[in-house]
PyMOL CGO cylinders between C-alpha atoms (Angstrom):
from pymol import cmd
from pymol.cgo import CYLINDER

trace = [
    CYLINDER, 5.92, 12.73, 7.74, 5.97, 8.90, 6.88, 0.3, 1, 1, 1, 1, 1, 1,
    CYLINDER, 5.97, 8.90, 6.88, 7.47, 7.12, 9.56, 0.3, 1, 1, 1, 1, 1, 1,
    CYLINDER, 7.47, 7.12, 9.56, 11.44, 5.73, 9.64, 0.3, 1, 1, 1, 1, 1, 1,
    CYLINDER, 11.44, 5.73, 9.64, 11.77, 1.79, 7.53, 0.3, 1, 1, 1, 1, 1, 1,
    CYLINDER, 11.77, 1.79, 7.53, 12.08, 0.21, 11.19, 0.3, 1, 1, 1, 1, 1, 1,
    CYLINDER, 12.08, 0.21, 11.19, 8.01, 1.90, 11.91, 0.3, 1, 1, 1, 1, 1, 1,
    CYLINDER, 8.01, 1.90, 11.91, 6.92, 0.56, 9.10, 0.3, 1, 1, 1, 1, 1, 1,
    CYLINDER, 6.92, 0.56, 9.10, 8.26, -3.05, 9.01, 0.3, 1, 1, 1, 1, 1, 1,
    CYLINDER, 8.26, -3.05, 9.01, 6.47, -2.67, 13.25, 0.3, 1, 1, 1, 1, 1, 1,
    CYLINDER, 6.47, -2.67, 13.25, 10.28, -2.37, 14.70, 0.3, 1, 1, 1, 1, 1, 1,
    CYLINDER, 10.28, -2.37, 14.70, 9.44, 0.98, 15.53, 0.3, 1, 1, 1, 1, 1, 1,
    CYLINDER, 9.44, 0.98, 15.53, 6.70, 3.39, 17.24, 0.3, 1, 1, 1, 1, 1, 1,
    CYLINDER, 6.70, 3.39, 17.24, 3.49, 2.44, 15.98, 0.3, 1, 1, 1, 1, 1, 1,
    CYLINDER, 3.49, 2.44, 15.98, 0.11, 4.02, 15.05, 0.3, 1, 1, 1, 1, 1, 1,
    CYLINDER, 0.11, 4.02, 15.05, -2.22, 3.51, 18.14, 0.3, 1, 1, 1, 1, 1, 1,
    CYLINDER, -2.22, 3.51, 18.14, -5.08, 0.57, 17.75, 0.3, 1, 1, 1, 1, 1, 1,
    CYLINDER, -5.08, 0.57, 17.75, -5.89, -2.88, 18.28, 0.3, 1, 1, 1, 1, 1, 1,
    CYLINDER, -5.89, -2.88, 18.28, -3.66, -5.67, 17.68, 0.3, 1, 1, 1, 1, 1, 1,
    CYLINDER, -3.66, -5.67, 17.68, -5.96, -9.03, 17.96, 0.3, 1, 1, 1, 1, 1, 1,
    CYLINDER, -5.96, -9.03, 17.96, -6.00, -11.94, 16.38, 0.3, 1, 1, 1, 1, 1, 1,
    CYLINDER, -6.00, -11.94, 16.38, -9.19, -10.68, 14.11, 0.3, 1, 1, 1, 1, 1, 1,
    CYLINDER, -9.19, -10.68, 14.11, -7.10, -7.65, 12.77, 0.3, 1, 1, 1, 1, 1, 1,
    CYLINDER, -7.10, -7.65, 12.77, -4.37, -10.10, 11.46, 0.3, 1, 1, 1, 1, 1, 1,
    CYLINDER, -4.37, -10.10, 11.46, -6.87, -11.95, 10.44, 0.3, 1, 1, 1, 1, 1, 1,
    CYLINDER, -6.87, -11.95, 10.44, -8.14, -8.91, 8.44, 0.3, 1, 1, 1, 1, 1, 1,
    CYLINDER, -8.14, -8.91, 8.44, -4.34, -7.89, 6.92, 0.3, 1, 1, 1, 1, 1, 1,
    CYLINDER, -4.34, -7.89, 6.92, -3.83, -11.39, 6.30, 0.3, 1, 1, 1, 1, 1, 1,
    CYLINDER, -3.83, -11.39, 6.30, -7.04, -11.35, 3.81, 0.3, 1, 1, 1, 1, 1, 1,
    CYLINDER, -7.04, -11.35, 3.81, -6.16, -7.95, 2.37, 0.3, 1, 1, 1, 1, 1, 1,
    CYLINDER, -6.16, -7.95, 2.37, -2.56, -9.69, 1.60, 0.3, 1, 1, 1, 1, 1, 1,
    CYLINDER, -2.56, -9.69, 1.60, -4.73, -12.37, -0.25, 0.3, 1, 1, 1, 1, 1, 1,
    CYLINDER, -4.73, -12.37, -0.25, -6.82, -9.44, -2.16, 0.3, 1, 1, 1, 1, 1, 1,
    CYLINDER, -6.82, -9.44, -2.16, -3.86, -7.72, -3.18, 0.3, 1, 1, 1, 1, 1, 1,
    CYLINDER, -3.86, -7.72, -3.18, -1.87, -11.36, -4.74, 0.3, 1, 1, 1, 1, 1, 1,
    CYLINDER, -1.87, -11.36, -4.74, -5.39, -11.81, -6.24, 0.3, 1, 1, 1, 1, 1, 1,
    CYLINDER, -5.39, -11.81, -6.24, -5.76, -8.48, -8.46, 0.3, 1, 1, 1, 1, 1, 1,
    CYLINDER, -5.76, -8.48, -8.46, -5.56, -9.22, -11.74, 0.3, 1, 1, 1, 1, 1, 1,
    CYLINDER, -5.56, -9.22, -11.74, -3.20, -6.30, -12.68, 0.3, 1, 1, 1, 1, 1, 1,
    CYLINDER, -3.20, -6.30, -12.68, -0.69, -7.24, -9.85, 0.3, 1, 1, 1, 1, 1, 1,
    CYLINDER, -0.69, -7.24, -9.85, 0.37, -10.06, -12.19, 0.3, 1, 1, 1, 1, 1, 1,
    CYLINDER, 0.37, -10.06, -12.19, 1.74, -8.14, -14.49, 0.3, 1, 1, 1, 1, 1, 1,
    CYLINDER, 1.74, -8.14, -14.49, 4.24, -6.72, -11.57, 0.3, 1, 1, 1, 1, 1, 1,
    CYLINDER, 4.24, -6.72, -11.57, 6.62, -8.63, -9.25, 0.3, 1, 1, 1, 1, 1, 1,
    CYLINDER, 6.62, -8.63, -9.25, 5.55, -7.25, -6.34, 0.3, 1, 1, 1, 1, 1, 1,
    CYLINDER, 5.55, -7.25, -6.34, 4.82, -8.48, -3.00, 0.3, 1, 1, 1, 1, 1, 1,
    CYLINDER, 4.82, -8.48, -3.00, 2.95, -6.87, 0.12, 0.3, 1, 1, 1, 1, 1, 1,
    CYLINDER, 2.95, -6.87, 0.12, 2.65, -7.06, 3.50, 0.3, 1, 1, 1, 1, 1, 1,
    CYLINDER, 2.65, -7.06, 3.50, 0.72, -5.37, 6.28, 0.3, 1, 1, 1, 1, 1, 1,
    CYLINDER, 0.72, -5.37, 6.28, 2.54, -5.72, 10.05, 0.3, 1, 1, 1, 1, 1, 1,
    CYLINDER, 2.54, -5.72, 10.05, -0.05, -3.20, 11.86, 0.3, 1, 1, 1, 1, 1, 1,
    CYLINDER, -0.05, -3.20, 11.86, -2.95, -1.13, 11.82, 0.3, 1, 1, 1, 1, 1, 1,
    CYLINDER, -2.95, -1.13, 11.82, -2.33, 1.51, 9.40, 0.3, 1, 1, 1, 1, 1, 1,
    CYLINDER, -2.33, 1.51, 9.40, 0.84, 0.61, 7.89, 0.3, 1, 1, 1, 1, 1, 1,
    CYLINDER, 0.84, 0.61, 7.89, 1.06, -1.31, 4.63, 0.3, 1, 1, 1, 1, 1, 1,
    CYLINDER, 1.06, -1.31, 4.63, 4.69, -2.02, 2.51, 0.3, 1, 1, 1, 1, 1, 1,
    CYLINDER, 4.69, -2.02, 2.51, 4.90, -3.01, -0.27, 0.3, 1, 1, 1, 1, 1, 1,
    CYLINDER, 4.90, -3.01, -0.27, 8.18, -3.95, -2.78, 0.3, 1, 1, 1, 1, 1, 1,
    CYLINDER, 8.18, -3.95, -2.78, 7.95, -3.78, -6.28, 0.3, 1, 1, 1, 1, 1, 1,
    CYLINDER, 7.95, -3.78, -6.28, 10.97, -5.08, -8.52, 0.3, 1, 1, 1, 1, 1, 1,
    CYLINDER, 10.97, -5.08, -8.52, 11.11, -2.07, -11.33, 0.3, 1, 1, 1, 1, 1, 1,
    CYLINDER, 11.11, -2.07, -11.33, 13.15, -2.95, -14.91, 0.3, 1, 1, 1, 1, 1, 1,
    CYLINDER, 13.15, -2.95, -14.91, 12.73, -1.66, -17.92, 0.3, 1, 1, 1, 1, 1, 1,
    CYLINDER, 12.73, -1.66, -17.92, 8.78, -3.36, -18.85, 0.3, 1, 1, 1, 1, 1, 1,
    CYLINDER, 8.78, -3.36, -18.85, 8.06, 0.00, -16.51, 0.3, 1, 1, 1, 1, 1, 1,
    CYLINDER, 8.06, 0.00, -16.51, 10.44, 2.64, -18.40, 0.3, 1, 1, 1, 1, 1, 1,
    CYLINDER, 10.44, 2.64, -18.40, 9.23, 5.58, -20.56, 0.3, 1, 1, 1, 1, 1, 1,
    CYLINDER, 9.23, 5.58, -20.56, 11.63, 6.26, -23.97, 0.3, 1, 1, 1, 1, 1, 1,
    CYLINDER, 11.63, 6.26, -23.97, 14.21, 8.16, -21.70, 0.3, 1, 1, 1, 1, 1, 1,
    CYLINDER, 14.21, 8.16, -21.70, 15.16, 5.13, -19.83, 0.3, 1, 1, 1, 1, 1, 1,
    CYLINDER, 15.16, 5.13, -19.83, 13.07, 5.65, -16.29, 0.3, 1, 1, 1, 1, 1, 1,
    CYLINDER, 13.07, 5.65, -16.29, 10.30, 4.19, -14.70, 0.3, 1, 1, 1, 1, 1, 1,
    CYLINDER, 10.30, 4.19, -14.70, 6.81, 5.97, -16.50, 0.3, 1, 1, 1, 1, 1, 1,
    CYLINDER, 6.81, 5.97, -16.50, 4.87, 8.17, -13.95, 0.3, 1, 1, 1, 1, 1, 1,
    CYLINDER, 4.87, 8.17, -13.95, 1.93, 5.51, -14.06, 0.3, 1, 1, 1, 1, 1, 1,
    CYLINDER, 1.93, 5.51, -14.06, 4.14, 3.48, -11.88, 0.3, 1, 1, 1, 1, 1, 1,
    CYLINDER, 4.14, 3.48, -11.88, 4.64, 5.97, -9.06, 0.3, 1, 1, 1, 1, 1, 1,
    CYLINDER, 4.64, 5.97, -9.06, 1.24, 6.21, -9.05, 0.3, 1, 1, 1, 1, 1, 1,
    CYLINDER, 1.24, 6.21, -9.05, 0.95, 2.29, -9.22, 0.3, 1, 1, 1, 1, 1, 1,
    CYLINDER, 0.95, 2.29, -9.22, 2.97, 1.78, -6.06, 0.3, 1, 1, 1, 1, 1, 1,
    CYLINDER, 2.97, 1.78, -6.06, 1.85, 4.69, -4.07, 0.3, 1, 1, 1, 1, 1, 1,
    CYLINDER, 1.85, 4.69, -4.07, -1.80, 4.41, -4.02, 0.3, 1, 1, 1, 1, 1, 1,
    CYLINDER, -1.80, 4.41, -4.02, -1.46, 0.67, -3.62, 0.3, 1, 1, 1, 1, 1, 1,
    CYLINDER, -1.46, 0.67, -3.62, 0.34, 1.18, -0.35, 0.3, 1, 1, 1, 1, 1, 1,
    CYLINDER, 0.34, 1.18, -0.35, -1.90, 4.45, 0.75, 0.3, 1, 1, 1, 1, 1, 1,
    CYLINDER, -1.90, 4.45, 0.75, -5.17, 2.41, 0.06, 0.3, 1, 1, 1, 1, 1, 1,
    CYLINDER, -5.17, 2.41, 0.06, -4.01, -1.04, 1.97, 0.3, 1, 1, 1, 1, 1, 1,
    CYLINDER, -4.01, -1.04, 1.97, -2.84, 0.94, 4.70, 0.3, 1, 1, 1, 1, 1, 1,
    CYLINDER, -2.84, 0.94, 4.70, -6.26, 2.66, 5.24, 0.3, 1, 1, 1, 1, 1, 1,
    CYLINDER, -6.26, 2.66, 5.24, -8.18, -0.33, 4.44, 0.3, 1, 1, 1, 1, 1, 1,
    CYLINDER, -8.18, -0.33, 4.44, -6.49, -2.23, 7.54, 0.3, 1, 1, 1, 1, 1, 1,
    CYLINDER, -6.49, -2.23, 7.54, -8.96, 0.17, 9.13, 0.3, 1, 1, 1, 1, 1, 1,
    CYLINDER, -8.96, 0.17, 9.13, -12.12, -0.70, 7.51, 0.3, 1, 1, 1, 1, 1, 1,
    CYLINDER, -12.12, -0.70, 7.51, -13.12, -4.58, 8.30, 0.3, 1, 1, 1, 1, 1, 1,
    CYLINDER, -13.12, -4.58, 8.30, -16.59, -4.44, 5.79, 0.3, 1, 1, 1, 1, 1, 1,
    CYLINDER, -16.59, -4.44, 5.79, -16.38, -2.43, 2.62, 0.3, 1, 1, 1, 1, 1, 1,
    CYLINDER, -16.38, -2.43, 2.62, -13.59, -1.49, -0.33, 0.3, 1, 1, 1, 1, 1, 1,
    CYLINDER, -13.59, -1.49, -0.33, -12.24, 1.04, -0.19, 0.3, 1, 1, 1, 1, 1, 1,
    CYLINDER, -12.24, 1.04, -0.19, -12.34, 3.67, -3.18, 0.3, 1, 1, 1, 1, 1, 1,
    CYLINDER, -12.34, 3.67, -3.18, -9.45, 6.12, -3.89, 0.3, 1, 1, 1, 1, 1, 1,
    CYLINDER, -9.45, 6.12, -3.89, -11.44, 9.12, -4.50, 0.3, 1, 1, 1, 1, 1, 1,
    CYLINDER, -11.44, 9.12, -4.50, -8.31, 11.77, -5.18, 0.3, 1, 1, 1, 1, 1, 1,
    CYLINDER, -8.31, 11.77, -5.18, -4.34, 11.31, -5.05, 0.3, 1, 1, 1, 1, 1, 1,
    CYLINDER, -4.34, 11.31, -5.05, -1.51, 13.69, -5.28, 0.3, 1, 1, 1, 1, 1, 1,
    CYLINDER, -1.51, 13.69, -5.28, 2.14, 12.81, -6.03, 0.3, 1, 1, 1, 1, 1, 1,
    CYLINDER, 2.14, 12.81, -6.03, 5.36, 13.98, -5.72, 0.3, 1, 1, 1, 1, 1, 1,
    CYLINDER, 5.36, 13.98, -5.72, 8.16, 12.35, -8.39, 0.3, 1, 1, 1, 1, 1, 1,
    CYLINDER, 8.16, 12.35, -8.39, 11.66, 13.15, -6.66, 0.3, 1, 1, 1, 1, 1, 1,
    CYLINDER, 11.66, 13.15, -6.66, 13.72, 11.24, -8.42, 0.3, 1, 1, 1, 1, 1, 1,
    CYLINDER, 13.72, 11.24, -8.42, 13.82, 9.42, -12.12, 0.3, 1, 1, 1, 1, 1, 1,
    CYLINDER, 13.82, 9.42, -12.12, 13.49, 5.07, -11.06, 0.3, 1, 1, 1, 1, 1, 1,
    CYLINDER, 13.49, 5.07, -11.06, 15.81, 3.57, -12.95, 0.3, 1, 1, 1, 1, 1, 1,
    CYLINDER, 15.81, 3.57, -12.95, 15.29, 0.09, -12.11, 0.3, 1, 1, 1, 1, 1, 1,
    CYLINDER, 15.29, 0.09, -12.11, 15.64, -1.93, -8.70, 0.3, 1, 1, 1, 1, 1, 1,
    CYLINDER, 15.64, -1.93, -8.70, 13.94, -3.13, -6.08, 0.3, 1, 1, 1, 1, 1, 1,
    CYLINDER, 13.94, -3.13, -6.08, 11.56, -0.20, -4.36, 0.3, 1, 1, 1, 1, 1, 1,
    CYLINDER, 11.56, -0.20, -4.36, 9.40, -0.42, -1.60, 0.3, 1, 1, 1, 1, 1, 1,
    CYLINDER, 9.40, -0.42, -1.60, 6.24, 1.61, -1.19, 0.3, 1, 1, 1, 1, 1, 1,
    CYLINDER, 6.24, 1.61, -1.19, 5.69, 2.46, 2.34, 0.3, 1, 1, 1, 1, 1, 1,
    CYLINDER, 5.69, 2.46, 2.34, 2.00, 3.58, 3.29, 0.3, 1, 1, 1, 1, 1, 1,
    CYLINDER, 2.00, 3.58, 3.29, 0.77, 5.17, 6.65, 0.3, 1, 1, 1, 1, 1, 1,
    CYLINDER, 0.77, 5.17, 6.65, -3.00, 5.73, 7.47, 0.3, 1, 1, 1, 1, 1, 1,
    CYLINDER, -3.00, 5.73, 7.47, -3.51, 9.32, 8.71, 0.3, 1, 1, 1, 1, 1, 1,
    CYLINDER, -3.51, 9.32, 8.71, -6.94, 10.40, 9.64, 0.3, 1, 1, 1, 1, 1, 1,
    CYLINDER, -6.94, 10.40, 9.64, -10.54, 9.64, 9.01, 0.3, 1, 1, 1, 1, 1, 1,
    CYLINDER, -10.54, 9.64, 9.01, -12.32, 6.41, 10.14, 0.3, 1, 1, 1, 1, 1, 1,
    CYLINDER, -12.32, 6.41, 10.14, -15.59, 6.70, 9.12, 0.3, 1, 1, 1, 1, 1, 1,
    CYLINDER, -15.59, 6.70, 9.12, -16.73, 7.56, 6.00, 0.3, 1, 1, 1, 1, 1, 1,
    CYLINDER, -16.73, 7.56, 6.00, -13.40, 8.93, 4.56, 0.3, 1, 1, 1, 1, 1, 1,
    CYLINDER, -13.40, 8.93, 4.56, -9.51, 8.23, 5.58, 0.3, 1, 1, 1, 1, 1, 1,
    CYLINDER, -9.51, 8.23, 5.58, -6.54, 9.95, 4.28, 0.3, 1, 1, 1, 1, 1, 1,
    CYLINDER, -6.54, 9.95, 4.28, -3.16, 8.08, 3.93, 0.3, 1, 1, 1, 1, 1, 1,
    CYLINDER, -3.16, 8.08, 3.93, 0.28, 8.99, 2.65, 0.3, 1, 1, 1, 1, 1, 1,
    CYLINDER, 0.28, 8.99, 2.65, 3.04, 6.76, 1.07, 0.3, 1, 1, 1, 1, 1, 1,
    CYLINDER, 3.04, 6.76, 1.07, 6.34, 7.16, -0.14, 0.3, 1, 1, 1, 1, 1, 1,
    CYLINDER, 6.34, 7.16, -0.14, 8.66, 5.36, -2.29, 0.3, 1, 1, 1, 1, 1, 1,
    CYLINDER, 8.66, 5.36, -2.29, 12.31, 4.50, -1.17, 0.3, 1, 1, 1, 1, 1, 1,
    CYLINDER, 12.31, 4.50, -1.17, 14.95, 2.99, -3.45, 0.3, 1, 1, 1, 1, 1, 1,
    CYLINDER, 14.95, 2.99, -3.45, 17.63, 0.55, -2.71, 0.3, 1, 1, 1, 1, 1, 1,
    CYLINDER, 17.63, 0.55, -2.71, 19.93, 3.01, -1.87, 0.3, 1, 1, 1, 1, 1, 1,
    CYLINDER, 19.93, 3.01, -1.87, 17.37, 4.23, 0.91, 0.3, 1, 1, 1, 1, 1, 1,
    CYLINDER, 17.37, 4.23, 0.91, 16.59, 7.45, -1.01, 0.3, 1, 1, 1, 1, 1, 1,
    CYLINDER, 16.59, 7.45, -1.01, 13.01, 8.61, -0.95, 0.3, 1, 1, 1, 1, 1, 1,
    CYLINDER, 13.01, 8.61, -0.95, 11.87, 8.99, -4.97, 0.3, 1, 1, 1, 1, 1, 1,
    CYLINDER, 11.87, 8.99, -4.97, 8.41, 9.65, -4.48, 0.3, 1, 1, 1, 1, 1, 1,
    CYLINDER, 8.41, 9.65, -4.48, 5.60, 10.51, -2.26, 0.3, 1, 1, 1, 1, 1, 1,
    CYLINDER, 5.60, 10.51, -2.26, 2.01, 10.54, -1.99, 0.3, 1, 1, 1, 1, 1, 1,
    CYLINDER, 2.01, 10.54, -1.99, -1.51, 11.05, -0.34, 0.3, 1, 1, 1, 1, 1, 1,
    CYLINDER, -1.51, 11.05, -0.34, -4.75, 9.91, -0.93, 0.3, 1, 1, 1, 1, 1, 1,
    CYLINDER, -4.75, 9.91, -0.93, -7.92, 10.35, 0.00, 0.3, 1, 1, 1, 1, 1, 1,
    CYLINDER, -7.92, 10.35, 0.00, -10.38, 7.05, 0.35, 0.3, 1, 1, 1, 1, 1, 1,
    CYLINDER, -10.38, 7.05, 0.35, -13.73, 6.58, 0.44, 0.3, 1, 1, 1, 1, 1, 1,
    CYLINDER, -13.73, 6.58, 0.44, -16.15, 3.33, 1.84, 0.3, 1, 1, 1, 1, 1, 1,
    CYLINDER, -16.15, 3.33, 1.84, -17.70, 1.73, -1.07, 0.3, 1, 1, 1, 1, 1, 1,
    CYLINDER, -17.70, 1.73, -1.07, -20.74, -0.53, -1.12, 0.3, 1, 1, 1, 1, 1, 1,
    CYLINDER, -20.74, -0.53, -1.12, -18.96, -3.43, -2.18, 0.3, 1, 1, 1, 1, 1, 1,
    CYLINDER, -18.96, -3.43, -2.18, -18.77, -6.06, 1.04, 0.3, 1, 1, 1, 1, 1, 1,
    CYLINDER, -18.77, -6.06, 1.04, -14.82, -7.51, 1.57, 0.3, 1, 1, 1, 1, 1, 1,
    CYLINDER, -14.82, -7.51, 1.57, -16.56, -10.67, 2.41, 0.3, 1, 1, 1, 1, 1, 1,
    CYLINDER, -16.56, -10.67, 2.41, -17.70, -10.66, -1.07, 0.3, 1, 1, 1, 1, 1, 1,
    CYLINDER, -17.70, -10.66, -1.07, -14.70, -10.23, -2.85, 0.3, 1, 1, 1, 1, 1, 1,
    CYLINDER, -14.70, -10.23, -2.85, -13.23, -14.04, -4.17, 0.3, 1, 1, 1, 1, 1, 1,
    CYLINDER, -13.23, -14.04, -4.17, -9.72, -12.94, -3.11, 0.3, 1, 1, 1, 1, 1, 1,
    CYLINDER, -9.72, -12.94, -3.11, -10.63, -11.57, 0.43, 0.3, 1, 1, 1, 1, 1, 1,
    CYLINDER, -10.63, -11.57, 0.43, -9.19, -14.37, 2.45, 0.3, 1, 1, 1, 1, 1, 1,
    CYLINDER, -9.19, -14.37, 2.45, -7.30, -15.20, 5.07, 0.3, 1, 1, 1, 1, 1, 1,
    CYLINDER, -7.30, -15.20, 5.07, -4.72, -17.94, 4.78, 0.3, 1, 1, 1, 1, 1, 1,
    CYLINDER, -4.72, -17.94, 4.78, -6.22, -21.24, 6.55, 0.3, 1, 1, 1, 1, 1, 1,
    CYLINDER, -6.22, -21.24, 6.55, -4.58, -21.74, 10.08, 0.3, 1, 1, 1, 1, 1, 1,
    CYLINDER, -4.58, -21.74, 10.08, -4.15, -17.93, 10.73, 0.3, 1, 1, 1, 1, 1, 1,
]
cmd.load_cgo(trace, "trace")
């Protein structure tokens, strides 16, 4: 079970680990990665990452994300949960990208536009493989979708990534 909106924005009970200057350091950068994605400019979307294990992220849906019967196209749940899964287990993993290596979803309920915010929670694994689960919740606070993934460690270095930054004076 994902935890309650005031968990996730850090209001709330929280997922045990350090909180030091280097891990915000760390979500700060993956912030920066995420802006930096090409295909995140062709959503309005915004993320942010208030603890270790917890990512949110809101995505304005409209109809540039609707399939002919006037909802928002499956690729988009998939879009927004992963995204919030995977940034929620890489707050875990300081050195290498992470790869989603397997994702299930859940559609409960046809988007039809709005603001939605993809809420992701790191579950188990540290090592070579995490799992993390995210949900989507509309502005009407209903959940509309739901997710888990499975992530793997990659070879590919953080530090080397352009957008992996941290915002100067953090």
């Amino acid at each position: 079970m994902l935890p309650d909106e005031k968990a996730v924005t850090g209001a709330g009970p929280s997922i045990p680990g350090p909180s030091t200057p280097g891990a915000a350091r760390h979500w700060r950068a993956l912030e920066s990665l995420y802006a930096s994605a090409p295909v995140n400019g062709l959503f309005r979307s915004h993320i942010a990452i208030d603890g270790e294990g917890l990512a949110r992220i809101t995505f304005d849906v409209d109809e540039t994300c609707f399939h002919a019967a006037g909802a928002a196209h499956g690729t988009i749940y998939f879009k927004m949960l992963d995204d919030a899964a995977f940034y929620a287990a890489n707050t875990l993993v300081t050195d290498r990208f992470l790869l989603t290596t397997s994702f299930n979803l859940h559609f409960s309920q046809p988007i039809r536009g709005g603001r939605i915010v993809a809420e992701g929670r790191w579950v188990s694994g540290r090592r070579r493989v995490l799992v993390a689960e995210s949900r989507l919740v509309d502005a009407d606070g209903e959940e509309v979708g739901r997710g888990t993934g499975t992530f793997m460690r990659s070879r590919i270095a953080l530090s080397g990534l352009p957008g992996y930054a941290a915002p100067r004076g953090d």
